[in-house]
PyMOL Python script that loads the backbone (N, CA, C, O; Angstrom):
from pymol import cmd

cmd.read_pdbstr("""\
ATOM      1  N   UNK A   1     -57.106 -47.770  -2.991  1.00  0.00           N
ATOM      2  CA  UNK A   1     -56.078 -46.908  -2.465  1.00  0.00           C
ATOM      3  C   UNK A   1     -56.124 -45.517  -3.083  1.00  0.00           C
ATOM      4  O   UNK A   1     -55.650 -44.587  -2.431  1.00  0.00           O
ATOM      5  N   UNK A   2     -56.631 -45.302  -4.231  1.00  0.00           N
ATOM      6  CA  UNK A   2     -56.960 -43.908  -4.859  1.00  0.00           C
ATOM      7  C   UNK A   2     -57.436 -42.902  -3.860  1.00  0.00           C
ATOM      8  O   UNK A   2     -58.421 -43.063  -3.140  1.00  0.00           O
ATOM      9  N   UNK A   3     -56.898 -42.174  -3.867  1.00  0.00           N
ATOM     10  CA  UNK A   3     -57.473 -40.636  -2.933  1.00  0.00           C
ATOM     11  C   UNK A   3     -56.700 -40.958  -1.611  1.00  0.00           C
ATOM     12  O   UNK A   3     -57.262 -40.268  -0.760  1.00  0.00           O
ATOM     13  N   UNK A   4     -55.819 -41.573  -1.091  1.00  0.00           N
ATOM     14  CA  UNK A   4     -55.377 -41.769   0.035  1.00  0.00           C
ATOM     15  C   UNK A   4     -53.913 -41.193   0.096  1.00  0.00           C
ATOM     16  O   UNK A   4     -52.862 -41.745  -0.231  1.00  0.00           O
ATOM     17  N   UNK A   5     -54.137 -39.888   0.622  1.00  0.00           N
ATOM     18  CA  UNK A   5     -52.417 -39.256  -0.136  1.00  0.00           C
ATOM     19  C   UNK A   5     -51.775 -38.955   1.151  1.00  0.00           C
ATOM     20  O   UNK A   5     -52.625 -38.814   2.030  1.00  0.00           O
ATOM     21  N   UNK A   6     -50.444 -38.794   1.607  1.00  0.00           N
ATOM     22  CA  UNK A   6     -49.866 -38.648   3.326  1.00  0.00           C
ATOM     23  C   UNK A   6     -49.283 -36.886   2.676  1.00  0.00           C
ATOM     24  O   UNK A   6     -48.921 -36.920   1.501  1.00  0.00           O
ATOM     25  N   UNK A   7     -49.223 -35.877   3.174  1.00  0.00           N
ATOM     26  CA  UNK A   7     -49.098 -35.196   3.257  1.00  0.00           C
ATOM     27  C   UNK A   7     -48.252 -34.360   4.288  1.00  0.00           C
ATOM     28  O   UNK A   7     -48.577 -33.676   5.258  1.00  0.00           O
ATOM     29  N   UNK A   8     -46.969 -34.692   3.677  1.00  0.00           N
ATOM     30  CA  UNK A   8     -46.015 -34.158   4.881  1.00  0.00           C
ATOM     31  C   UNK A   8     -45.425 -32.990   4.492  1.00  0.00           C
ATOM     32  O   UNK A   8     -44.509 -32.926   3.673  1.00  0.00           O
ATOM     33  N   UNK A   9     -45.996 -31.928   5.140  1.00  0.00           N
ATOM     34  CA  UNK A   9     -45.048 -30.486   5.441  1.00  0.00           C
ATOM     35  C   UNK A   9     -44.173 -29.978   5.593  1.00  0.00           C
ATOM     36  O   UNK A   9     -44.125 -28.756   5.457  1.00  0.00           O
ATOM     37  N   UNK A  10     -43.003 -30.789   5.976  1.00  0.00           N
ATOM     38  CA  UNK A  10     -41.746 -30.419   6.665  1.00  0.00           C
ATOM     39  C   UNK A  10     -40.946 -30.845   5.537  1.00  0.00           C
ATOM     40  O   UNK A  10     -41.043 -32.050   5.305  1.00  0.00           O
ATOM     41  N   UNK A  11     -40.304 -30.293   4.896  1.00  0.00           N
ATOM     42  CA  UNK A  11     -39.110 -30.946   3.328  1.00  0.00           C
ATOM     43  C   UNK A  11     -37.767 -31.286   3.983  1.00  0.00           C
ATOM     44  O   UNK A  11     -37.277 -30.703   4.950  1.00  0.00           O
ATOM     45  N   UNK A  12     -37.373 -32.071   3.469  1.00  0.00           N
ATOM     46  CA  UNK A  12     -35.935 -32.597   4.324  1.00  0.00           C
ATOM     47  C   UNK A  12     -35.083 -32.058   4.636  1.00  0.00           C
ATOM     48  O   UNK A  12     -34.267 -32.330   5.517  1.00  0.00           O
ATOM     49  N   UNK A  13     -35.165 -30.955   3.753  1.00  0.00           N
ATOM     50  CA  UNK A  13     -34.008 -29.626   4.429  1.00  0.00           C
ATOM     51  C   UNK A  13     -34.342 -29.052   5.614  1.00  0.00           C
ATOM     52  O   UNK A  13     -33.590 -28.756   6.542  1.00  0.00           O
ATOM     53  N   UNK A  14     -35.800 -28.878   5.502  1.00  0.00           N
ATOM     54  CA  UNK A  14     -36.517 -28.358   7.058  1.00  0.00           C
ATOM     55  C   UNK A  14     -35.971 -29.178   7.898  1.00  0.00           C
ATOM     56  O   UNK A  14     -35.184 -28.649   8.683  1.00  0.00           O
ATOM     57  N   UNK A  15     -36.139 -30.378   8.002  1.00  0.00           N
ATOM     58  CA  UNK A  15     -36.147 -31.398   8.838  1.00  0.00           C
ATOM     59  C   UNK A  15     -34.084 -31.528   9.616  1.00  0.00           C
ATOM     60  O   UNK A  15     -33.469 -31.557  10.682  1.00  0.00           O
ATOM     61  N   UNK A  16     -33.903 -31.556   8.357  1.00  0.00           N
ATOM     62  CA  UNK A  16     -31.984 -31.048   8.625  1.00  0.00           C
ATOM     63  C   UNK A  16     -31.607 -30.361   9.259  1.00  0.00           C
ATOM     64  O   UNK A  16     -30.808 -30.530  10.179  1.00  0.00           O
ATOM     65  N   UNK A  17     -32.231 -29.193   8.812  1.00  0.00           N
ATOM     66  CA  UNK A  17     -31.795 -28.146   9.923  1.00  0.00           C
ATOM     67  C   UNK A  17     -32.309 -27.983  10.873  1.00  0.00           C
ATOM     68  O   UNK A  17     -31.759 -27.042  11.445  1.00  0.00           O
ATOM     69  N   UNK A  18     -33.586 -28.603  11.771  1.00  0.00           N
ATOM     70  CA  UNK A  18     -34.245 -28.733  13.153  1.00  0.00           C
ATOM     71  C   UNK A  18     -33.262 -29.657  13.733  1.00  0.00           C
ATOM     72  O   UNK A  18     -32.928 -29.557  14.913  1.00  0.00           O
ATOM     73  N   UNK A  19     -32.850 -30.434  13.048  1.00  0.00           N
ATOM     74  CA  UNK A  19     -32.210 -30.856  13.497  1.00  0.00           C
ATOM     75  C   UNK A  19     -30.391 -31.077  14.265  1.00  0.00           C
ATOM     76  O   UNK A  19     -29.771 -31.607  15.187  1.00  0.00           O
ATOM     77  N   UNK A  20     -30.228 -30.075  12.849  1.00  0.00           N
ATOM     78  CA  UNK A  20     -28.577 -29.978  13.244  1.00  0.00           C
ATOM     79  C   UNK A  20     -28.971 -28.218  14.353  1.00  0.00           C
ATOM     80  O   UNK A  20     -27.977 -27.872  14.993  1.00  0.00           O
ATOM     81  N   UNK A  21     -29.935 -27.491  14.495  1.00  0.00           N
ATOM     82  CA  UNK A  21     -30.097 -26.935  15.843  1.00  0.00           C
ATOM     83  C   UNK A  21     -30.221 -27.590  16.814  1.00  0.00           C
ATOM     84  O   UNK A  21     -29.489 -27.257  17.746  1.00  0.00           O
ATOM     85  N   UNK A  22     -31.102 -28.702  17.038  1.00  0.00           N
ATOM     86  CA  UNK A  22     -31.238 -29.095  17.884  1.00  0.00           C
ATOM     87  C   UNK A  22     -30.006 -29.974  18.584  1.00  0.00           C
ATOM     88  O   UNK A  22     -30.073 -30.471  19.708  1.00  0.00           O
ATOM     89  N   UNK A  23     -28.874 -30.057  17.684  1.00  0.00           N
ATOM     90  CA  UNK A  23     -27.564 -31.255  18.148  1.00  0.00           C
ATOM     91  C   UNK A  23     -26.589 -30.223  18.780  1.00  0.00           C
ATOM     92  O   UNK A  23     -25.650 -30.604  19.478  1.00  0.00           O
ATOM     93  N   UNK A  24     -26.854 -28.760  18.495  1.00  0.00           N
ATOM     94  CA  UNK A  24     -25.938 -27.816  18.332  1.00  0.00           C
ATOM     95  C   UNK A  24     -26.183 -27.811  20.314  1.00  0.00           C
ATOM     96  O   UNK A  24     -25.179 -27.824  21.027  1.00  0.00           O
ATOM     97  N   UNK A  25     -27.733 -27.789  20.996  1.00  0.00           N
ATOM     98  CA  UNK A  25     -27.549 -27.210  21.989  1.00  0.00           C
ATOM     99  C   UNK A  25     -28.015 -28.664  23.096  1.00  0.00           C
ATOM    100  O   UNK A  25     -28.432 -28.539  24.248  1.00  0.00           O
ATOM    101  N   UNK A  26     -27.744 -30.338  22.170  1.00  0.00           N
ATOM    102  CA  UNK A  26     -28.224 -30.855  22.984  1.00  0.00           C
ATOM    103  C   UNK A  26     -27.080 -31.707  23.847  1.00  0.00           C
ATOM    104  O   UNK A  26     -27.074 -32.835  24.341  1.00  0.00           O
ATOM    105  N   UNK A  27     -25.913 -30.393  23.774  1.00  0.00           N
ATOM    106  CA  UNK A  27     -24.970 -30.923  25.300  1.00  0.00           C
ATOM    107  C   UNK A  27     -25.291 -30.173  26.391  1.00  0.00           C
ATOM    108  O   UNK A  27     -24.997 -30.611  27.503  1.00  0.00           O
ATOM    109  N   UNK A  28     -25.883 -29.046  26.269  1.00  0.00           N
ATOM    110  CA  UNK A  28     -26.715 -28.067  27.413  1.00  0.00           C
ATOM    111  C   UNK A  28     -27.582 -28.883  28.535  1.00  0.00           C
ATOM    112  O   UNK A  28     -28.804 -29.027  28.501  1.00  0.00           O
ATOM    113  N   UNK A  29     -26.785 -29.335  29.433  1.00  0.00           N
ATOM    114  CA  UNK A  29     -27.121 -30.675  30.303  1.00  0.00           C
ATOM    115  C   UNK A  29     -28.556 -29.472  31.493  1.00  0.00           C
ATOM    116  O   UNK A  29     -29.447 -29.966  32.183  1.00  0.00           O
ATOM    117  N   UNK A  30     -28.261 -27.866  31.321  1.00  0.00           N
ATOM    118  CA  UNK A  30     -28.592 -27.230  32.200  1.00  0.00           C
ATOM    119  C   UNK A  30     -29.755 -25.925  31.590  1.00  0.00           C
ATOM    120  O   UNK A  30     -29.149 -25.079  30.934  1.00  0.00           O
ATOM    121  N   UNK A  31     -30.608 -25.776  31.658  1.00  0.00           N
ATOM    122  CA  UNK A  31     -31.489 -24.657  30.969  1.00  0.00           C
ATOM    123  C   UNK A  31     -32.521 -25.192  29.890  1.00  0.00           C
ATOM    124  O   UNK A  31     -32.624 -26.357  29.506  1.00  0.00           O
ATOM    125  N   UNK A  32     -33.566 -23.641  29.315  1.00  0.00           N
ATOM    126  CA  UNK A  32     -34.021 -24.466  28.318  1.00  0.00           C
ATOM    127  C   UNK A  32     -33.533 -24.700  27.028  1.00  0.00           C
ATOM    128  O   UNK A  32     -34.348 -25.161  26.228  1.00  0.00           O
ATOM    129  N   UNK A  33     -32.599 -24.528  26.710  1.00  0.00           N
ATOM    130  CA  UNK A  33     -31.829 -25.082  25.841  1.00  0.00           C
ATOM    131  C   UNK A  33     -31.733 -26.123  25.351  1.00  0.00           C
ATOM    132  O   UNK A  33     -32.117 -26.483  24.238  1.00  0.00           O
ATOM    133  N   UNK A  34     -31.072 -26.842  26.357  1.00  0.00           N
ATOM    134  CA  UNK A  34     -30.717 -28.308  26.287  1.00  0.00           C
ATOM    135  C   UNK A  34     -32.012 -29.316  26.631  1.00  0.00           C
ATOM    136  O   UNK A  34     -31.893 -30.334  25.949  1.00  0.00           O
ATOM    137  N   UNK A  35     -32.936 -29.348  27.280  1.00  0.00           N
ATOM    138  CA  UNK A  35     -33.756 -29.551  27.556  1.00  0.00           C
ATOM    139  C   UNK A  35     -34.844 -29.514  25.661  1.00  0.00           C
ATOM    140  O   UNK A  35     -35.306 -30.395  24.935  1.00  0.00           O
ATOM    141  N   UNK A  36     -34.800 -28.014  25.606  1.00  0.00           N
ATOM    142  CA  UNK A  36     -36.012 -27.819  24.180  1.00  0.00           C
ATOM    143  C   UNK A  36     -35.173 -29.143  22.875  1.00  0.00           C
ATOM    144  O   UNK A  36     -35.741 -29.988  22.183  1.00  0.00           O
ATOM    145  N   UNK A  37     -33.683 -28.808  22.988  1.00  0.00           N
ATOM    146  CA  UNK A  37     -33.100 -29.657  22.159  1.00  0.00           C
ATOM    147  C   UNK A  37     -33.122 -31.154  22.302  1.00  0.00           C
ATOM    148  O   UNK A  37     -33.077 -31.975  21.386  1.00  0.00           O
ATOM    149  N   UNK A  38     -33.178 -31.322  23.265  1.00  0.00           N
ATOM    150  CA  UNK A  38     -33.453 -32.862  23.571  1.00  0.00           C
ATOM    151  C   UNK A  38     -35.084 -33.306  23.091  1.00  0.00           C
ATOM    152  O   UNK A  38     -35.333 -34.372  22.528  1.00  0.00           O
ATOM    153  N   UNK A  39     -35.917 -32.468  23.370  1.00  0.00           N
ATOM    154  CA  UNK A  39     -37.230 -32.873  23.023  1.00  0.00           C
ATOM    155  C   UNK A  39     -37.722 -32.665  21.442  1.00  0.00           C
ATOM    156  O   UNK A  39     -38.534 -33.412  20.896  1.00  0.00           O
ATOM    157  N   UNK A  40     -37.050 -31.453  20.766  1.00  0.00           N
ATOM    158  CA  UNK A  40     -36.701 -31.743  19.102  1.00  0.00           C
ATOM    159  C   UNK A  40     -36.418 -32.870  18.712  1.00  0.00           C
ATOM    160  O   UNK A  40     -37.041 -33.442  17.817  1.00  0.00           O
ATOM    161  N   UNK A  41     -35.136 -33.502  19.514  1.00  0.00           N
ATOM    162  CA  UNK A  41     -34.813 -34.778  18.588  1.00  0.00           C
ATOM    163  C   UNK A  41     -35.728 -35.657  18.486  1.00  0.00           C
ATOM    164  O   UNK A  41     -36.240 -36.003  17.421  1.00  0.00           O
ATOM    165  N   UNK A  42     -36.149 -36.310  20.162  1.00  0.00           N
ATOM    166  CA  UNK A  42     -36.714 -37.097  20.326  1.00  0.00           C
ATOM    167  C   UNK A  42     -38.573 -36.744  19.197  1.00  0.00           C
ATOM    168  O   UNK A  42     -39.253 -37.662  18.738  1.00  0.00           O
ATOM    169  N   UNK A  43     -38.810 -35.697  19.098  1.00  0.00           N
ATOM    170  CA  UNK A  43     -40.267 -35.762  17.864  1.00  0.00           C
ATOM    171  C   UNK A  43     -39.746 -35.800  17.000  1.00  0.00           C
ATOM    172  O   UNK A  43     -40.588 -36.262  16.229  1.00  0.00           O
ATOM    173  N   UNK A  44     -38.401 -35.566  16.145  1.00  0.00           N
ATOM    174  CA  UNK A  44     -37.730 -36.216  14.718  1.00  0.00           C
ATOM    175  C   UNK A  44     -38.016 -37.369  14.961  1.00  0.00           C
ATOM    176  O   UNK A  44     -38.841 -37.778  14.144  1.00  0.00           O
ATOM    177  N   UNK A  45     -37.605 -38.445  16.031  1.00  0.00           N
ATOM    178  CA  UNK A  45     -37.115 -39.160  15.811  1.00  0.00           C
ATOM    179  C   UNK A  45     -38.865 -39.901  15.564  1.00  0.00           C
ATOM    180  O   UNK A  45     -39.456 -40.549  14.700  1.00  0.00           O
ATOM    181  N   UNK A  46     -39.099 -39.413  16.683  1.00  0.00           N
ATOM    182  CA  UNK A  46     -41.027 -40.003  16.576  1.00  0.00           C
ATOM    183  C   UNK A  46     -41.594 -39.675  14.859  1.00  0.00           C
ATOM    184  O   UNK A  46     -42.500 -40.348  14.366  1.00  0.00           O
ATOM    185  N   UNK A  47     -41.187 -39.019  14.415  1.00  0.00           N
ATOM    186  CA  UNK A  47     -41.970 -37.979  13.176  1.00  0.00           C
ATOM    187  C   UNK A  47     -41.385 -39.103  12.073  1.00  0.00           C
ATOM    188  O   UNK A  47     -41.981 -39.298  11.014  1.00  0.00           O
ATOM    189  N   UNK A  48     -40.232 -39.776  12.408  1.00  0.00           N
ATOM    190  CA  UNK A  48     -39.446 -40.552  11.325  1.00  0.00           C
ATOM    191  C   UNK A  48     -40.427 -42.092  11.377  1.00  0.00           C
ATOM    192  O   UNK A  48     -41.097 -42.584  10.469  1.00  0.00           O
ATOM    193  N   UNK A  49     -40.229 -42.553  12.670  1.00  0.00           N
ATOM    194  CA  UNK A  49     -41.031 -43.885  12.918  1.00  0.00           C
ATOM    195  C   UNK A  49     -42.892 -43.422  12.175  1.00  0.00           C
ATOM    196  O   UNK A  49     -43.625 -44.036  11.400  1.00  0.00           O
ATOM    197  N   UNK A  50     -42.968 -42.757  12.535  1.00  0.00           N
ATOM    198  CA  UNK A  50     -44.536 -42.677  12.069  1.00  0.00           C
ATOM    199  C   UNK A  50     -44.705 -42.235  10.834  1.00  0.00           C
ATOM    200  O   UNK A  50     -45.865 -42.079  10.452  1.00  0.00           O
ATOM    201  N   UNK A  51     -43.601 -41.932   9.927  1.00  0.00           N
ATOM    202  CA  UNK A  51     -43.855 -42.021   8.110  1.00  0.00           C
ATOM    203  C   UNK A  51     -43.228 -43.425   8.144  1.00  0.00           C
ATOM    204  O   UNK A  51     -43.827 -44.282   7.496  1.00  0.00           O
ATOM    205  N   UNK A  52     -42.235 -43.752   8.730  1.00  0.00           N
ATOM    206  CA  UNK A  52     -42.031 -45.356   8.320  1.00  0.00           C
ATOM    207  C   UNK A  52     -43.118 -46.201   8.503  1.00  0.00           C
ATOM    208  O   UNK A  52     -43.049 -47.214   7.808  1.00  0.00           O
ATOM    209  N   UNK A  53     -44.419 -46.087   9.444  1.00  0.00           N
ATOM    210  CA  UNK A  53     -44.873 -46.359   9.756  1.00  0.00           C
ATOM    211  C   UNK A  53     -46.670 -46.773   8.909  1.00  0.00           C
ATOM    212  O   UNK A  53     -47.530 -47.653   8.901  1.00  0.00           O
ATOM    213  N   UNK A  54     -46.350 -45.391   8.297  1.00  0.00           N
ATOM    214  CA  UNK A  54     -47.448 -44.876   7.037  1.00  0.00           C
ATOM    215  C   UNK A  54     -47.014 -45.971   6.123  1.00  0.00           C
ATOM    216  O   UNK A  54     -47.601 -47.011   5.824  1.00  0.00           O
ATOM    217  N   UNK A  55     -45.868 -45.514   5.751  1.00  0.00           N
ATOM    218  CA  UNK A  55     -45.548 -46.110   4.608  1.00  0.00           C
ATOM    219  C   UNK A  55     -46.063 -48.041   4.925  1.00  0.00           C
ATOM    220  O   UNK A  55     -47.076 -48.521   4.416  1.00  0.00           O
ATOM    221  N   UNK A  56     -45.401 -48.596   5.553  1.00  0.00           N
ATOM    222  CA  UNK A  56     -45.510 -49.724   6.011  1.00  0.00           C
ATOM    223  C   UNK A  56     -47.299 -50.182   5.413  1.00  0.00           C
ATOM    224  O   UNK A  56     -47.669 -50.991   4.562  1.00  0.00           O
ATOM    225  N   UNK A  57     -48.059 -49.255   6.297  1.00  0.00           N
ATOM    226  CA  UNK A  57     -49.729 -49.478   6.099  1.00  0.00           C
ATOM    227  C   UNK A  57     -50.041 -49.561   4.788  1.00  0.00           C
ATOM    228  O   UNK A  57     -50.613 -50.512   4.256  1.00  0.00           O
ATOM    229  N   UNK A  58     -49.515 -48.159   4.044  1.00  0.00           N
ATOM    230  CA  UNK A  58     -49.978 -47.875   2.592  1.00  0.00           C
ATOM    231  C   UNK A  58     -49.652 -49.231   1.869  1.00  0.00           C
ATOM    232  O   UNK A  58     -50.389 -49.897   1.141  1.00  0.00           O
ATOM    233  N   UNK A  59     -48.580 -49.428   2.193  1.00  0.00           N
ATOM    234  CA  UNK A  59     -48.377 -50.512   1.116  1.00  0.00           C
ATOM    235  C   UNK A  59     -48.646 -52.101   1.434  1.00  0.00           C
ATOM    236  O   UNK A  59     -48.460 -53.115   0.760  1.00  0.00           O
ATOM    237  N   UNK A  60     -49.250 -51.841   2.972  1.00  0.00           N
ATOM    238  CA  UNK A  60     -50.302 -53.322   3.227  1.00  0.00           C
ATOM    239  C   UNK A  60     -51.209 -53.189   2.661  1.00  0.00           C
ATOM    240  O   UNK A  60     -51.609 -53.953   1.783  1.00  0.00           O
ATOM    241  N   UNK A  61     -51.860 -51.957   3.124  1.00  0.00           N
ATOM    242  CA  UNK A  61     -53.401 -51.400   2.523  1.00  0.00           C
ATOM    243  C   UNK A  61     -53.401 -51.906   0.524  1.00  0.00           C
ATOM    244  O   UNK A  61     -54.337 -52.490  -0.023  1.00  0.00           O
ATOM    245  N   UNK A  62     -52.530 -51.609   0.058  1.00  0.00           N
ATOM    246  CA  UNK A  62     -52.509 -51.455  -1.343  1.00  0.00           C
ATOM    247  C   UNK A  62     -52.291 -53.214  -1.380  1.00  0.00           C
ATOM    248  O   UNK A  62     -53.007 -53.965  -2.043  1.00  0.00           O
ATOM    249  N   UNK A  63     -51.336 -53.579  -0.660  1.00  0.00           N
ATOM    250  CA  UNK A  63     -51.509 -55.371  -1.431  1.00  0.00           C
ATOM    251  C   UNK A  63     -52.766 -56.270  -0.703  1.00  0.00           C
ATOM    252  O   UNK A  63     -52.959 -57.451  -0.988  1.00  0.00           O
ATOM    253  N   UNK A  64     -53.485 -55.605   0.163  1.00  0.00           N
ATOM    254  CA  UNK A  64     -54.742 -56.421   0.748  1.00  0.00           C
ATOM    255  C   UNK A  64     -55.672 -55.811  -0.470  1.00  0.00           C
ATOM    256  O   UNK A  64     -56.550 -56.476  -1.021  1.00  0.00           O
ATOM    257  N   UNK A  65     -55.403 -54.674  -0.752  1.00  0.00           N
ATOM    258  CA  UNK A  65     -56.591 -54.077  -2.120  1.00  0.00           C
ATOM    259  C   UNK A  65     -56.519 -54.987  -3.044  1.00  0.00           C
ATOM    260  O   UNK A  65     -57.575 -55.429  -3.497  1.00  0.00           O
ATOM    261  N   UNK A  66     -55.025 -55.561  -3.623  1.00  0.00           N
ATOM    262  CA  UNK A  66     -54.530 -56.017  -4.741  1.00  0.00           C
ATOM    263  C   UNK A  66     -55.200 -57.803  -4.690  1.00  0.00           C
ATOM    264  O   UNK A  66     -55.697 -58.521  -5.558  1.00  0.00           O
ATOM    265  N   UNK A  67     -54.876 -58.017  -3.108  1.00  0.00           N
ATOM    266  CA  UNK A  67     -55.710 -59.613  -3.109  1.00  0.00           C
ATOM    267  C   UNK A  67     -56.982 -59.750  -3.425  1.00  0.00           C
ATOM    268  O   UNK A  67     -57.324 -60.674  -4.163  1.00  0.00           O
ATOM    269  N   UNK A  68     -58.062 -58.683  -2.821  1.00  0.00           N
ATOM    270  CA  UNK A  68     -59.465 -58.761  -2.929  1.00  0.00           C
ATOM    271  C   UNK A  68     -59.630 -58.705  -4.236  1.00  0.00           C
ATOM    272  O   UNK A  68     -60.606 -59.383  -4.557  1.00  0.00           O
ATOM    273  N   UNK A  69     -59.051 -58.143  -5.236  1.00  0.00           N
ATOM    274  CA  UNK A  69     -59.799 -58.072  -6.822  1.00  0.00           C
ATOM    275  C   UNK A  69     -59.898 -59.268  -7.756  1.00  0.00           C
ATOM    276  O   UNK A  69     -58.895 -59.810  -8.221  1.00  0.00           O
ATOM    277  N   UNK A  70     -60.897 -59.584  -7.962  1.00  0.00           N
ATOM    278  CA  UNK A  70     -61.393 -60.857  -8.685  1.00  0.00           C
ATOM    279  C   UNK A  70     -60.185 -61.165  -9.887  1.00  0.00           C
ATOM    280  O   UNK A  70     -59.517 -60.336 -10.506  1.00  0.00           O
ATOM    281  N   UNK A  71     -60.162 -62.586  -9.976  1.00  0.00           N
ATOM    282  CA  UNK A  71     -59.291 -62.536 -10.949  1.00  0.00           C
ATOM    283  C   UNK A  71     -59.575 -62.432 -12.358  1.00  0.00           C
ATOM    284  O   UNK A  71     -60.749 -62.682 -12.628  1.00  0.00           O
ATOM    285  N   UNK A  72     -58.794 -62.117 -13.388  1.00  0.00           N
ATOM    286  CA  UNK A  72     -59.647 -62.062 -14.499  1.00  0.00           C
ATOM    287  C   UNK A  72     -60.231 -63.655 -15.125  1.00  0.00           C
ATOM    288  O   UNK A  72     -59.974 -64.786 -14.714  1.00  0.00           O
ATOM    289  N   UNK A  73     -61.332 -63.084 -16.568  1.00  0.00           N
ATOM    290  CA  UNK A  73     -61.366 -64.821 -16.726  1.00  0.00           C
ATOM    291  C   UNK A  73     -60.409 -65.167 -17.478  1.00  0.00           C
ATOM    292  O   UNK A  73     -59.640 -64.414 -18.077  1.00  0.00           O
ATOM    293  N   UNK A  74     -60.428 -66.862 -17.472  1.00  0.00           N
ATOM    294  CA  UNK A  74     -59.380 -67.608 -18.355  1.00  0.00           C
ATOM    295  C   UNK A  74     -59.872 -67.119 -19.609  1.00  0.00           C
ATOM    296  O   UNK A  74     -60.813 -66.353 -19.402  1.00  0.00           O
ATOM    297  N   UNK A  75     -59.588 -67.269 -20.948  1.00  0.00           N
ATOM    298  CA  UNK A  75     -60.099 -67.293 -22.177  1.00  0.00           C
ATOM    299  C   UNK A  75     -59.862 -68.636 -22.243  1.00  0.00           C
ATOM    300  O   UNK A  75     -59.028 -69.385 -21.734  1.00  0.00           O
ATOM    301  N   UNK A  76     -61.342 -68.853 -23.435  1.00  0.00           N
ATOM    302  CA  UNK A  76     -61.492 -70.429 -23.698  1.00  0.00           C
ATOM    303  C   UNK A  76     -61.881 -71.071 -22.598  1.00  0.00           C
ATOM    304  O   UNK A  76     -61.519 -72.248 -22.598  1.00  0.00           O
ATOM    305  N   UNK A  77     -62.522 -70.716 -21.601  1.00  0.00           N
ATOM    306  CA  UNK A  77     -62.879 -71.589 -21.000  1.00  0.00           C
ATOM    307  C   UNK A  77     -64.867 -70.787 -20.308  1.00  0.00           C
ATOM    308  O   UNK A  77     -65.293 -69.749 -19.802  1.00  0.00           O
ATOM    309  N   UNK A  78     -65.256 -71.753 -20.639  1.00  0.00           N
ATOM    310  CA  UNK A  78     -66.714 -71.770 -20.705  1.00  0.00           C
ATOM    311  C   UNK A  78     -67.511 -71.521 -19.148  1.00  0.00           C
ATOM    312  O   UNK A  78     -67.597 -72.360 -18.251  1.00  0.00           O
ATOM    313  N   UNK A  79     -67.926 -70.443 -19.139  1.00  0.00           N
ATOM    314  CA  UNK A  79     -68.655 -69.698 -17.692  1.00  0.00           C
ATOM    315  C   UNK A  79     -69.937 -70.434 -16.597  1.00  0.00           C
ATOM    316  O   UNK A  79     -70.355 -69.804 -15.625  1.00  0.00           O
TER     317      UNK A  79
END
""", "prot")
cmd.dss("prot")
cmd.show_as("cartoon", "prot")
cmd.util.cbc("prot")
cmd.orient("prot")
């Protein structure tokens, strides 16, 4: 798992405030407004599932790593 790093750009404050714009204009049933705001949320909401999503892997990835490694030897007991 070494060298395998997720690299996300957006800091949660970023992410806050795309978001509380995007709630601000997504009663705008009419224009691009309401429309651009509706499609903000919906890639938060995608952008959220797919680090939950990372995460999920990384830490399969890391306990399928953790099964494959030989176990150590017993001591006292003859090879």
């Amino acid at each position: 798992m070494e060298g395998f790093l997720v690299s996300v750009t957006l800091s949660d404050d970023e992410v806050k405030s795309m978001e509380h714009a995007a709630r601000r204009f997504c009663g705008a049933f009419t224009g691009t407004s309401g429309t651009l705001a509706g499609m903000v949320l919906r890639c938060l909401a995608e952008r959220k599932r797919l680090l939950a999503e990372v995460n999920h892997l990384t830490v399969e990835l890391a306990r399928r790593d953790e099964i494959r490694r030989p176990l150590p030897a017993l001591a006292g007991v003859p090879e």
